[in-house]
C-alpha positions as CSV (number, residue, x, y, z in Angstrom):
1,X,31.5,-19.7,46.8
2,X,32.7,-23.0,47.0
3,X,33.7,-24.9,44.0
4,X,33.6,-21.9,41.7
5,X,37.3,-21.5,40.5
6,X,38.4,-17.3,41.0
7,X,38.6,-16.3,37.3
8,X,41.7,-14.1,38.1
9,X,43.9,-16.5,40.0
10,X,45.7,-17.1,36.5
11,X,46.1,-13.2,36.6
12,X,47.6,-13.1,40.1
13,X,49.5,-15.8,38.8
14,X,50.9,-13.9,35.7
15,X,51.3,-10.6,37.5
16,X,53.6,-12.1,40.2
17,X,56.2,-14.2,37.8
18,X,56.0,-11.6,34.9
19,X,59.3,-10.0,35.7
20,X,60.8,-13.3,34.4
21,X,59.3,-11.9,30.6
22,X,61.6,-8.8,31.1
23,X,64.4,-10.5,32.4
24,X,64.7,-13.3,29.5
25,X,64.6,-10.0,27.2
26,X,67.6,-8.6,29.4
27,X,70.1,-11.0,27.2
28,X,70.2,-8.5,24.4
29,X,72.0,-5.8,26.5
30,X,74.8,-8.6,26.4
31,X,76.6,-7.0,23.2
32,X,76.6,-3.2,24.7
33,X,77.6,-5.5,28.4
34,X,80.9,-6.9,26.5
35,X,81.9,-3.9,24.2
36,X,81.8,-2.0,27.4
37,X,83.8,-5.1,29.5
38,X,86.4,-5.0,26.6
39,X,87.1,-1.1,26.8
40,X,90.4,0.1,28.7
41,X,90.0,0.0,32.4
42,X,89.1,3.7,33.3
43,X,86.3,6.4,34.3
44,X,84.2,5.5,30.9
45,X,84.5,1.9,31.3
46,X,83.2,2.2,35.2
47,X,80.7,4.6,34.3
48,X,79.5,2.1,31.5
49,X,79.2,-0.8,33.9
50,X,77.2,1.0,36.3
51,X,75.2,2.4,33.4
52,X,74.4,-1.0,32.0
53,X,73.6,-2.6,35.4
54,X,71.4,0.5,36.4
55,X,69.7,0.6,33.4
56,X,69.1,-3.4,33.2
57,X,67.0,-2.7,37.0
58,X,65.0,0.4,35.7
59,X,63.8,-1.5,32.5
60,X,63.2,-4.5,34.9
61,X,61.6,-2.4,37.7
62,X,59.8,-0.6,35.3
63,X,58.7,-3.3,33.3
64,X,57.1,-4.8,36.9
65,X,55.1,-1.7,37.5
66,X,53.8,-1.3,34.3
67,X,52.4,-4.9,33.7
68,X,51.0,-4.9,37.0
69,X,49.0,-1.6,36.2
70,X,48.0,-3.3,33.1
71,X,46.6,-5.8,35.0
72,X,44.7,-4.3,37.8
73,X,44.0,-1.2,35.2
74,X,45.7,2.0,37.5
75,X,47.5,3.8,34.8
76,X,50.7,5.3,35.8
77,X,50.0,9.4,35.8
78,X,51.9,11.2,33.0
79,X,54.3,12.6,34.7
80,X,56.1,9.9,36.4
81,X,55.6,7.8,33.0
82,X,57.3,10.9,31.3
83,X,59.7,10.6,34.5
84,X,60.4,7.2,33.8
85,X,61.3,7.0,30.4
86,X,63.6,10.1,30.8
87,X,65.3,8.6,32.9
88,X,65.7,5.1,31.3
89,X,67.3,6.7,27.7
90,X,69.5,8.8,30.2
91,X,71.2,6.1,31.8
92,X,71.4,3.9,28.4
93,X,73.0,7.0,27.1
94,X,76.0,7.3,29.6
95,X,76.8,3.8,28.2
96,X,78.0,5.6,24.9
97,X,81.4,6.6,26.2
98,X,82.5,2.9,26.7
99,X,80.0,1.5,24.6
100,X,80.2,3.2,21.5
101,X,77.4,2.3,18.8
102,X,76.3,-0.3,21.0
103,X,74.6,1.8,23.1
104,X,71.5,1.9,20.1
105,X,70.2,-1.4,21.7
106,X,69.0,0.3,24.8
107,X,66.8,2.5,22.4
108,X,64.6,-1.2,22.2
109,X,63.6,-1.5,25.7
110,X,62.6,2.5,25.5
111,X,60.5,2.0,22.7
112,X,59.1,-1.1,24.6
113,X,58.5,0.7,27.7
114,X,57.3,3.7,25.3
115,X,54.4,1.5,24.2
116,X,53.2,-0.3,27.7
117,X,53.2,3.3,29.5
118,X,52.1,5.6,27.2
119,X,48.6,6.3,25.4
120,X,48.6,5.0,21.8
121,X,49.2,8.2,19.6
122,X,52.3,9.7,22.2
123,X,53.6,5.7,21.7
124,X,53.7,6.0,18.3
125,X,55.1,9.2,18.0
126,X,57.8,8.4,20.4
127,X,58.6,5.1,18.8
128,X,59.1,7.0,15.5
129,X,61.4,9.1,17.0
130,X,63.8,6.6,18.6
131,X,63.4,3.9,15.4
132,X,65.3,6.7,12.9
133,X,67.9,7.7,16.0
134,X,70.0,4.3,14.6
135,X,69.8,5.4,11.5
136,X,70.2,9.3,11.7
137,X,72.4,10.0,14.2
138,X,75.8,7.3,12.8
139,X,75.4,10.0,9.9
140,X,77.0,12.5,12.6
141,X,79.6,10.5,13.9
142,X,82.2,9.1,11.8
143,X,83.3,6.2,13.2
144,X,79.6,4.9,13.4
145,X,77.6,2.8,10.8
146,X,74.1,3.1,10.1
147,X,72.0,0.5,12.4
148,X,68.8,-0.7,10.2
149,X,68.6,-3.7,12.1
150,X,68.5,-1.8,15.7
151,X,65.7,0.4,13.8
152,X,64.2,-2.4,12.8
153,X,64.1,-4.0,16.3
154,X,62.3,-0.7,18.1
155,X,59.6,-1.0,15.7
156,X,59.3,-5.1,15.9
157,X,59.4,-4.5,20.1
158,X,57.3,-1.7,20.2
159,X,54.5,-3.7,17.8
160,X,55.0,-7.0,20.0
161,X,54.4,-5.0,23.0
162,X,51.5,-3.0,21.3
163,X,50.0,-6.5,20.6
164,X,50.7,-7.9,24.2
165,X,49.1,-4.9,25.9
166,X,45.9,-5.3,23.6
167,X,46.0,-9.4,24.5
168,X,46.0,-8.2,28.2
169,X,43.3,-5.6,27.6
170,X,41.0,-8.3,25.8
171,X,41.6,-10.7,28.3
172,X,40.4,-8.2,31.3
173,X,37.3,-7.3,29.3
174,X,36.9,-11.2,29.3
175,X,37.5,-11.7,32.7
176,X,35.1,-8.9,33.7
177,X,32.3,-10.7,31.3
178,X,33.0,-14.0,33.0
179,X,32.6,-12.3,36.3
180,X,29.1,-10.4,35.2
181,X,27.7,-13.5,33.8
182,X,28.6,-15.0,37.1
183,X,26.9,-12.8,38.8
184,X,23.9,-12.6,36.6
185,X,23.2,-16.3,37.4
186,X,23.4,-16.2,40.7
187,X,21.2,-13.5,40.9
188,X,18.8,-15.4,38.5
189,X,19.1,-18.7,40.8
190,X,18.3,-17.2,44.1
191,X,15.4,-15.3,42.6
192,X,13.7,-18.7,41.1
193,X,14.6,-20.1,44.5
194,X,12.7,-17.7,46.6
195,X,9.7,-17.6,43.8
196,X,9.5,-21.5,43.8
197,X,9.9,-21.5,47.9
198,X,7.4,-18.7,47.9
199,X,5.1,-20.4,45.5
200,X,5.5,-23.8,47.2
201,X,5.5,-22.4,50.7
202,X,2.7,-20.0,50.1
203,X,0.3,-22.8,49.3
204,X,0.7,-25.1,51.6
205,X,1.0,-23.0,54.3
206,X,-2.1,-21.2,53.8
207,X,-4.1,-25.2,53.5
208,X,-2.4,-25.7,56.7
209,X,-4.1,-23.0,58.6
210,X,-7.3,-23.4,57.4
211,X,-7.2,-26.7,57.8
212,X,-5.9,-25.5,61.5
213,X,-8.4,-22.9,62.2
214,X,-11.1,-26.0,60.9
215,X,-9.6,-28.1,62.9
216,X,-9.6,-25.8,66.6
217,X,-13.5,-25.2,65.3
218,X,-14.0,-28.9,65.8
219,X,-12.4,-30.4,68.9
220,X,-15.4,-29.5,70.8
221,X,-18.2,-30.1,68.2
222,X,-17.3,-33.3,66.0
223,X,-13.4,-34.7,68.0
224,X,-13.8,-37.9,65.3
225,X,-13.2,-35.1,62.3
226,X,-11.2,-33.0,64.6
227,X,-8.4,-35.8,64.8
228,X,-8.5,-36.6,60.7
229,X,-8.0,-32.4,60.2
230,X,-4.7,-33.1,62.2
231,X,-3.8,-36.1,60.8
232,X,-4.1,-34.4,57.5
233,X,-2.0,-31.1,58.5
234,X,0.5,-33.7,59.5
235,X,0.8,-35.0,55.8
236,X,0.4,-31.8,54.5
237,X,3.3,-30.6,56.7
238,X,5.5,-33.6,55.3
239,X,4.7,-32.8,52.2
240,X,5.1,-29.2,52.2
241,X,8.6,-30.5,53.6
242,X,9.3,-32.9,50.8
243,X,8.5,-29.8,48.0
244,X,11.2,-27.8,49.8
245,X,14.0,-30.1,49.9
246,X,12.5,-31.3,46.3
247,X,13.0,-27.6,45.4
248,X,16.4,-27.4,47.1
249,X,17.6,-30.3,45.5
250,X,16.1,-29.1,41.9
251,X,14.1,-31.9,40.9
252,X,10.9,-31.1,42.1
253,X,7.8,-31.7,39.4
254,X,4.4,-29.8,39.3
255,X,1.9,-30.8,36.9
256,X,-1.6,-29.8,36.3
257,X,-3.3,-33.2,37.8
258,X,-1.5,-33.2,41.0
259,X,-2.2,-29.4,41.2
260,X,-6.0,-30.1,40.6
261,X,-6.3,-33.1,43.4
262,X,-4.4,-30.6,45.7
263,X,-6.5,-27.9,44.9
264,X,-9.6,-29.9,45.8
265,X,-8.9,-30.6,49.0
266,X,-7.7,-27.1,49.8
267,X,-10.8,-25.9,48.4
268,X,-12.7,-28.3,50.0
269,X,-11.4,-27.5,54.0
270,X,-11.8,-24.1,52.9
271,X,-15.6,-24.7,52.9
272,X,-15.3,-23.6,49.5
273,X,-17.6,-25.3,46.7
274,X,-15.4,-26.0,44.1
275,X,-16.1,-26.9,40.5
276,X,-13.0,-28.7,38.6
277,X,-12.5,-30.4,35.4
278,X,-13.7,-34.0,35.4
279,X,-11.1,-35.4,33.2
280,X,-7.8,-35.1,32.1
281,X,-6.4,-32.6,29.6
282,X,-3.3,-34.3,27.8
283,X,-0.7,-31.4,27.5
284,X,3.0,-31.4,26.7
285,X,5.2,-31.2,30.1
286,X,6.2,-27.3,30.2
287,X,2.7,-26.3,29.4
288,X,1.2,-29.1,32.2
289,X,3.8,-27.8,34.9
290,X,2.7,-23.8,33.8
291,X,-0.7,-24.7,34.3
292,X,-0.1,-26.4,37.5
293,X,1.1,-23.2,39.2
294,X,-1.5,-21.2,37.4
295,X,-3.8,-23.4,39.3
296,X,-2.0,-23.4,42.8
297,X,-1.4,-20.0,42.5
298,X,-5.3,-19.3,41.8
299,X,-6.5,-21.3,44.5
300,X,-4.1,-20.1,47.5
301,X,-5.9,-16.1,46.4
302,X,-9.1,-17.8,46.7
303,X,-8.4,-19.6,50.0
304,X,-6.1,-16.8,51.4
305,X,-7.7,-13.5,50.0
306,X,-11.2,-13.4,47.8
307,X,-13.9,-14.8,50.9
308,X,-15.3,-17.0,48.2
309,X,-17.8,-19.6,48.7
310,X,-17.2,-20.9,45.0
311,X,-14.5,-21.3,42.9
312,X,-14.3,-22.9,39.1
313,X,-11.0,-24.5,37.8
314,X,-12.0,-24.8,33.9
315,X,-8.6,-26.1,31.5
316,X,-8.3,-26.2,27.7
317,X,-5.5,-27.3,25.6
318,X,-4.0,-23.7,25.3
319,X,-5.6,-21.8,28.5
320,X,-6.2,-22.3,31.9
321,X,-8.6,-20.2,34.3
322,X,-9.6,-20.0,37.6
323,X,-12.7,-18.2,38.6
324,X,-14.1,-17.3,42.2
325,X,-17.3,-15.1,43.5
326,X,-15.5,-13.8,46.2
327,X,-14.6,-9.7,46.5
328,X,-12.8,-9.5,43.2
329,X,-9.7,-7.1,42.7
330,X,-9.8,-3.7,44.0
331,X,-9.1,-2.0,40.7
332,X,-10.1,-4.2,37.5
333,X,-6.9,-5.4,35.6
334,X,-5.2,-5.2,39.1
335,X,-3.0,-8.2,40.2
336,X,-5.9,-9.3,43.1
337,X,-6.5,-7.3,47.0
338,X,-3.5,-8.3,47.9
339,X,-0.8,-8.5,45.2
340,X,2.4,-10.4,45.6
341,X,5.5,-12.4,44.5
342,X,3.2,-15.0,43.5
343,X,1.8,-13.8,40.5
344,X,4.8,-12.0,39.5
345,X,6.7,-15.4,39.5
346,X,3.8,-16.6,37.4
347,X,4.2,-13.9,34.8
348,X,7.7,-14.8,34.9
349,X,7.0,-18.3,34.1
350,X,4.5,-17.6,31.2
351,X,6.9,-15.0,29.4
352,X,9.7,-17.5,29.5
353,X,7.0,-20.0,27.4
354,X,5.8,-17.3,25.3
355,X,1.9,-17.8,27.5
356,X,0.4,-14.4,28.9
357,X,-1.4,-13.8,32.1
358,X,-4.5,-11.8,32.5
359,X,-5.8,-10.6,36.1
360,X,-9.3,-9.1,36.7
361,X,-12.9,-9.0,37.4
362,X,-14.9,-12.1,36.8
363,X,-17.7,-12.4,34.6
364,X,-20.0,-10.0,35.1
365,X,-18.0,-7.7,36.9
366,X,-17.9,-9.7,40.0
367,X,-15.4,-11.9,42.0
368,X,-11.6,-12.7,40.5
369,X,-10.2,-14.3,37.0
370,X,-6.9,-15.6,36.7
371,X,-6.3,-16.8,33.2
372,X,-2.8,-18.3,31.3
373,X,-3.6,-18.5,27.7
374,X,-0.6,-19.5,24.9
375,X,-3.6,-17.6,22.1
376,X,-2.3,-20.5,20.0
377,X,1.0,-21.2,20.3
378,X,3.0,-24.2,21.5
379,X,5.8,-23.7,23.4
């Protein structure tokens, strides 16, 4: 959609220059990188430097897979994670030859990777493991010293990893809100679109044909009247027109007095008597423009659908209701002969105001009664 900004573009984003994260970490394999330059040129010191490099790519590589799963949520399966962090404290460990002690600071990027590719309880229990390796294993070789600080550095990786992954997490769940709520209002927009099109269109399409089916009904008996019918499906075509692009443009305004006048002419080339309040009714604006559709929505059923000859328009301050004698509802309560979006848009109006609709038999069990009361309350 145009001018609506793709929520995961900072994602993409992210996901495609996150291998600079690992690599700025890389720096700390510099102190196992120059005990290992500094040993005697031989076997050990060769296999060290291949060790290091190797090991500096599968941490990076790995590193790359594993935040781009994070991101688009397609866990690695447990046996290539097992795979892969096998393989990673392997090569850090041919680095102990040439590297000597050293080789402890490739237990951080484990317990890193440990945390990002693992579930939360295995993570743990790994990163236990490999924190007490710097301080247990020195205790079995003589020439090595007890490395707190390395311990320390697993656990403080491992819990800014931890915290990184859950930042990640939140901000998916986020981004999948954003997205929902997205969709939510469009999906709310285009349905009060079509119900205002339908309600708008509905009317004034119906006032055009009857006035139409008048007007063919005429040309031979009465041409004088004949010609005025057209002229008036003309403005009643512009303004159906005007309400549309009024709609499209979403500044549109019903009220209950211009629904009234409209409703008296409709009613009127209907060839339907109509009987409509006299004067005024001063109401607040959302309960004038309610009304208003109440009305136009009451007197397209009579013109479209009852075969009334009378209709009565009565308003109060917190009800309206329209009343014909034509052939009523075929079930009592029911929404009319021929239900349709138009009342349920109506209902949908009302509930959003706090107003109820009622549907049904007139008095005395005959014709239809449309009536939108608030029973007291101002909205």
């Amino acid at each position: 959609m145009a001018g609506v900004t793709d929520p995961r573009r900072g994602v993409r984003f992210g996901s495609r220059f996150g291998w600079l994260v690992a690599v700025v970490w890389l720096v700390y394999l510099g102190e196992p990188l120059g005990t290992i330059w500094k040993h005697p040129s031989g076997l050990a010191r060769d296999l060290g430097l291949a060790a290091i490099v190797v090991f500096g790519a599968g941490y990076l590589g790995l590193f790359i897979r594993l935040r781009a799963a994070i991101w688009r949520r397609r866990p690695i399966p447990p046996g290539q994670a097992a795979a892969a962090l096998g393989g990673l404290f392997a090569v850090g460990t041919l680095t102990i030859p040439s590297a000597g002690e050293d080789w402890l600071v490739t237990l951080v990027y484990v317990s890193a990777s440990a945390v990002l590719i693992l579930p939360t309880r295995p993570a743990l229990g790994l990163v236990a493991v490999l924190a007490v390796i710097p301080v247990a294993v020195p205790q079995f070789v003589p020439t090595w010293e007890p490395e707190s600080g390395v311990a320390f550095a697993v656990l403080l990786a491992a819990l800014a990893v931890f915290a990184f992954s859950r930042l990640v997490e939140r901000q998916n769940q986020l981004l999948d809100a954003q997205q929902e709520i997205h969709r939510l209002a469009v999906a709310e927009e285009r349905a009060r679109t079509a119900r205002d099109l339908h309600d708008i269109l509905g009317h004034s399409l119906t006032v055009i044909a009857v006035k139409a089916e008048l007007a063919g009904r005429l040309l031979e008996v009465d041409p004088g009247r004949a010609g005025a019918e057209v002229a008036d499906l003309e403005r009643l075509a512009r303004e159906a027109l005007a309400d549309v692009r009024s709609t499209v443009g979403a500044y549109r305004e019903i009220t209950l007095s211009t629904e009234l006048a409209s409703a008296r002419t409709a009613l009127r080339a209907a060839g339907v008597a109509a009987e409509l309040p006299t004067s005024d009714v001063e109401l607040p604006p959302a309960r004038s423009e309610l009304f208003g559709w109440a009305v136009r929505e009451g007197v397209t059923n009579v013109v479209r659908h009852s075969g009334a000859r009378r209709c009565v328009i009565r308003v109060r301050l917190d009800e309206v209701e329209v009343l014909d004698d034509g052939r009523g509802p075929l079930v009592d309560g029911a929404d009319g002969p021929h239900p349709g979006h138009g009342l349920l848009g109506l209902r949908e109006r009302a509930e959003q105001l706090g107003a109820r609709v009622v549907v049904g038999r007139g008095p005395g069990g005959r014709g239809f009664r449309l009536q939108v009361s608030f029973a007291g309350r101002t909205p």
